[in-house]
C-alpha positions as a printed NumPy array, in Angstrom:
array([[ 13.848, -16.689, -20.052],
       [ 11.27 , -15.635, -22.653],
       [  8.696, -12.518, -21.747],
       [  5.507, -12.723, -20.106],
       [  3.715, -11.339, -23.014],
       [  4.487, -11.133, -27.149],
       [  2.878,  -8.039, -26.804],
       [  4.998,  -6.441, -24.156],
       [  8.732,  -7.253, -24.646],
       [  9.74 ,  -5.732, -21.522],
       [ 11.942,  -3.211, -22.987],
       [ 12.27 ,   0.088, -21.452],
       [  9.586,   1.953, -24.013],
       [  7.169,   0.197, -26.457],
       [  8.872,  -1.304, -29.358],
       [  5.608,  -0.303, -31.477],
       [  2.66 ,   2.515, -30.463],
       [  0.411,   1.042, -32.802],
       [  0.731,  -2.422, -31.368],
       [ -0.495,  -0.258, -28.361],
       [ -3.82 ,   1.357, -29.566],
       [ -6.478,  -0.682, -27.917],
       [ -8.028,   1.228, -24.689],
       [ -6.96 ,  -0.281, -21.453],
       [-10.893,  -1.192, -19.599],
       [-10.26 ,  -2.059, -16.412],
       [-13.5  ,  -3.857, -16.797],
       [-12.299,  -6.117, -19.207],
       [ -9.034,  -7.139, -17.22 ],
       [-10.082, -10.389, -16.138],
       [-10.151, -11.331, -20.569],
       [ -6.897,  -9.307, -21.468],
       [ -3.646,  -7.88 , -20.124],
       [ -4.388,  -3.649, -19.857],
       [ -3.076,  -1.815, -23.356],
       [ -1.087,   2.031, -22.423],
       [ -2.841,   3.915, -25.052],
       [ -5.658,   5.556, -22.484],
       [ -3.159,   7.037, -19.954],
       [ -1.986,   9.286, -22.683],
       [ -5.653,  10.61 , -22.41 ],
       [ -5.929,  10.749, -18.823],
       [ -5.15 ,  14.192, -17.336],
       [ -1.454,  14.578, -15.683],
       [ -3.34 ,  14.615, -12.044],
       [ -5.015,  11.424, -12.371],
       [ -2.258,   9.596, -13.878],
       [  0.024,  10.294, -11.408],
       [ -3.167,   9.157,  -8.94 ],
       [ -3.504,   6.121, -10.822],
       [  0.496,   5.365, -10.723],
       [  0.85 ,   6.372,  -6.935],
       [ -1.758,   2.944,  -5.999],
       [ -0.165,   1.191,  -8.247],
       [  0.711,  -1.865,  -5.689],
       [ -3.203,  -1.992,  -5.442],
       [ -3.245,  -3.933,  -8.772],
       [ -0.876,  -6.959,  -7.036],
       [ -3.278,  -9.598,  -6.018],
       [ -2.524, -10.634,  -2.135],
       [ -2.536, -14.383,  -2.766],
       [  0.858, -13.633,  -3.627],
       [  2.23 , -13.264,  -0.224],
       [  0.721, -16.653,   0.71 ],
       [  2.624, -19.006,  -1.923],
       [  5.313, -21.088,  -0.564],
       [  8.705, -20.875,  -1.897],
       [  8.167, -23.845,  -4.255],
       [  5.047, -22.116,  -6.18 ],
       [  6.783, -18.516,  -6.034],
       [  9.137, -20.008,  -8.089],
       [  7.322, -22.152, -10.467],
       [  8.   , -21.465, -14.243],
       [  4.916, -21.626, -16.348],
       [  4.516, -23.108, -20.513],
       [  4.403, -20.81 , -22.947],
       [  0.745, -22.362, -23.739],
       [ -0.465, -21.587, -20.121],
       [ -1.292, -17.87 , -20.637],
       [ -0.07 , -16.934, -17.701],
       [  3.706, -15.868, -19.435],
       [  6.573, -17.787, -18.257],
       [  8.175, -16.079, -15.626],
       [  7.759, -17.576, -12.064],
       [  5.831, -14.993,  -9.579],
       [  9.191, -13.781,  -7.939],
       [ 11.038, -13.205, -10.741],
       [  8.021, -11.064, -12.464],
       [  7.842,  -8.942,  -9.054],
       [ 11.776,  -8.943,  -8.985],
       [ 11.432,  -7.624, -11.982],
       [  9.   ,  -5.112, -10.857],
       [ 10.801,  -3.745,  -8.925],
       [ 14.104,  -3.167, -10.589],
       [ 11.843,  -1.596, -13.44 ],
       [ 10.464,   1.117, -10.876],
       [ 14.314,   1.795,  -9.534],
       [ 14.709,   2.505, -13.772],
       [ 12.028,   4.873, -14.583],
       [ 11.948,   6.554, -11.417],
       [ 15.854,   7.554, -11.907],
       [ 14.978,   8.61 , -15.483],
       [ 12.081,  10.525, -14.932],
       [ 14.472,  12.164, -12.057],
       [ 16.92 ,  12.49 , -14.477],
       [ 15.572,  13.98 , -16.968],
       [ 13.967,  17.279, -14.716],
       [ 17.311,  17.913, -13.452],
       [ 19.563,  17.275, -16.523],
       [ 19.201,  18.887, -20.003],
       [ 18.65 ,  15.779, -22.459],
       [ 20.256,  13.386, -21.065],
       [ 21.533,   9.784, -22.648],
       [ 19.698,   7.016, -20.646],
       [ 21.249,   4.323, -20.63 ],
       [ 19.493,   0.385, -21.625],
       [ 17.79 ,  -1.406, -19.241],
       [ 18.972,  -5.48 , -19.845],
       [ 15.942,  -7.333, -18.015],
       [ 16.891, -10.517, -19.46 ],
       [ 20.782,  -9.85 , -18.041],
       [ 18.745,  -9.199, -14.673],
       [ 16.492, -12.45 , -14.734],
       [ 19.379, -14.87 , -16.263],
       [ 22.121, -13.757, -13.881],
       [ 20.326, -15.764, -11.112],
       [ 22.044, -13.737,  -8.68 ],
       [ 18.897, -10.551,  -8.167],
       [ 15.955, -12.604,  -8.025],
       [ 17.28 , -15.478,  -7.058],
       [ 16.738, -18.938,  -8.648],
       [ 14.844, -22.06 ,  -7.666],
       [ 17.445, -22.96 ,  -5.648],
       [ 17.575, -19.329,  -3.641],
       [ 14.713, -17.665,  -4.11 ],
       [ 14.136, -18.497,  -0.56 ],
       [ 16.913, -15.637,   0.349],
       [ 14.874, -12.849,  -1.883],
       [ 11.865, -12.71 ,  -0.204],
       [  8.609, -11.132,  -2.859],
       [  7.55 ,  -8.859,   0.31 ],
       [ 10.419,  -6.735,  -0.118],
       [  9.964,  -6.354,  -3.594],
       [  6.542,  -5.109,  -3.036],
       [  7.213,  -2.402,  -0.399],
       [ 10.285,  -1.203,  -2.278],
       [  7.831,  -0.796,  -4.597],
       [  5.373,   1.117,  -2.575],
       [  8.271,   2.908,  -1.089],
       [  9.53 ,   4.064,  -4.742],
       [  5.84 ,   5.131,  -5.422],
       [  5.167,   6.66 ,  -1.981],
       [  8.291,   8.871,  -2.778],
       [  7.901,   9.774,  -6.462],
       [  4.197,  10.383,  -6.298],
       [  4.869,  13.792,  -4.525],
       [  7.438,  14.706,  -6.229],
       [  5.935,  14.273,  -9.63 ],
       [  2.876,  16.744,  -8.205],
       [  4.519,  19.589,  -7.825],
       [  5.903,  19.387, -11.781],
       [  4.479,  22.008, -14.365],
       [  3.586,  20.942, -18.017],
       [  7.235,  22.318, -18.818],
       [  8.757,  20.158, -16.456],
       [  6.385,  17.213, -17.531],
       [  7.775,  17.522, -21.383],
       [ 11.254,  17.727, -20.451],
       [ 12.767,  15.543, -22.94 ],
       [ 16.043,  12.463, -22.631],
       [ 17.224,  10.317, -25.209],
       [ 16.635,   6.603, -25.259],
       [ 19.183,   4.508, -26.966],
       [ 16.752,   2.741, -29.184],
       [ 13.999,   4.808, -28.889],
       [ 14.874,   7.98 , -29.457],
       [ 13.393,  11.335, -27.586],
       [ 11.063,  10.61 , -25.082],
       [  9.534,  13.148, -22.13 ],
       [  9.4  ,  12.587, -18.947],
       [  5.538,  12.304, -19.096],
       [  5.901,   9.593, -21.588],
       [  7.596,   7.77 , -18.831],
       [  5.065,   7.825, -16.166],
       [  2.816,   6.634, -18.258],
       [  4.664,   3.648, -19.298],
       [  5.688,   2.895, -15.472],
       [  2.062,   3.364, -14.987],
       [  0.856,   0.909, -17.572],
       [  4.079,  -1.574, -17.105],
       [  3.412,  -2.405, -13.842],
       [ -1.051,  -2.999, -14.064],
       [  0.45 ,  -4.895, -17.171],
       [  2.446,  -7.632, -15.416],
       [ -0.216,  -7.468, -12.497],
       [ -2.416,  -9.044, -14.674],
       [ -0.12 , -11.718, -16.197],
       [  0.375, -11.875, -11.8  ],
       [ -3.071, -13.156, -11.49 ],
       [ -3.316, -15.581, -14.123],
       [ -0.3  , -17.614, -12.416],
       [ -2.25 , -17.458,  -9.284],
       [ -5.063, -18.941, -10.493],
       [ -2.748, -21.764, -11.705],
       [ -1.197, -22.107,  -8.531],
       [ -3.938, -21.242,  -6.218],
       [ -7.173, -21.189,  -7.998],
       [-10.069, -19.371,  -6.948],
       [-12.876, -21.444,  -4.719],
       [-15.704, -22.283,  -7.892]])
């Protein structure tokens, strides 16, 4: 199943910083998906603010689609990306279980291999996420508050890092080093990112009263 944006290909770091340059304005976000460039400006405190309310971007109209529209597929033309809602906040979640463990990983270990995140292996396995079929048994509120719960958790923990700890540095398979502040601000932007592509299904499924 294809991404939910050609800009974002929902690997693990960006495939291309420059495709990343424009300045995320929340102001804007109704006209286009946020860009990660500005949370490398944003002082370590209020990133890790911004990250830690991070479930604040999900719009709750969410929790009040039957099983049917949670897992509705969308055309490539819609611009809403393709994935149904549960399998984007499936996805979600798995991501946060990812970077949290790296970020972790990298404080406590001395450059460390990470290891690929497969996404697509995730989605097309039917069997995390469920499929048309099950999503019934994988209900989106969990995915949420394990969400929340991941945040709650790492939000702390991440304030009581120095700068040395912050640019503590792993290797990524494919995209070389990368520092543990690099990947808060990615899980920071990755997850406001697919919020937005959220909303646009929702106001396919369920739109908005004129």
């Amino acid at each position: 199943m294809g991404p939910d944006s050609s800009v974002h290909p929902h690997s693990p770091q960006p495939r291309d910083k420059s495709s990343e340059s424009a300045t995320c304005d929340r102001a804007d976000a109704a006209s286009q998906p946020p860009r990660s460039a500005s949370l490398a400006e944003l002082p370590t405190s209020d990133l890790i603010d911004r990250f830690a309310i991070g479930v604040e971007n999900f719009d709750r109209r969410v929790l009040d689609l039957t099983n049917p529209e949670l897992d509705t597929a969308f055309r490539p033309e819609s611009g809403a990306g393709r994935w149904p809602a549960r399998v984007l906040l499936g996805h979600l979640a798995e991501a946060e279980i990812v970077f949290v463990h790296r970020m972790r990983r990298t404080v406590a270990e001395d450059a460390p291999l990470l290891a690929l995140f497969d996404e697509n292996a995730c989605i097309d396995c039917g069997r995390l996420y469920g499929t048309p079929e099950t999503g019934h048994l994988h209900p989106v509120g969990a995915f949420v508050a394990a969400i929340h719960t991941m945040r709650a958790w790492t939000a702390p923990w991440l304030r009581t890092l120095d700068a040395a700890h912050l640019a503590r540095r792993a290797l990524h398979p494919e995209r070389g080093e990368i520092t543990v502040r690099s990947i808060l601000e990615y899980s920071t932007w990755h997850l406001e990112h697919h919020a937005w592509f959220l909303r646009k299904k929702l106001d396919r499924l369920r739109p908005p009263p004129a």
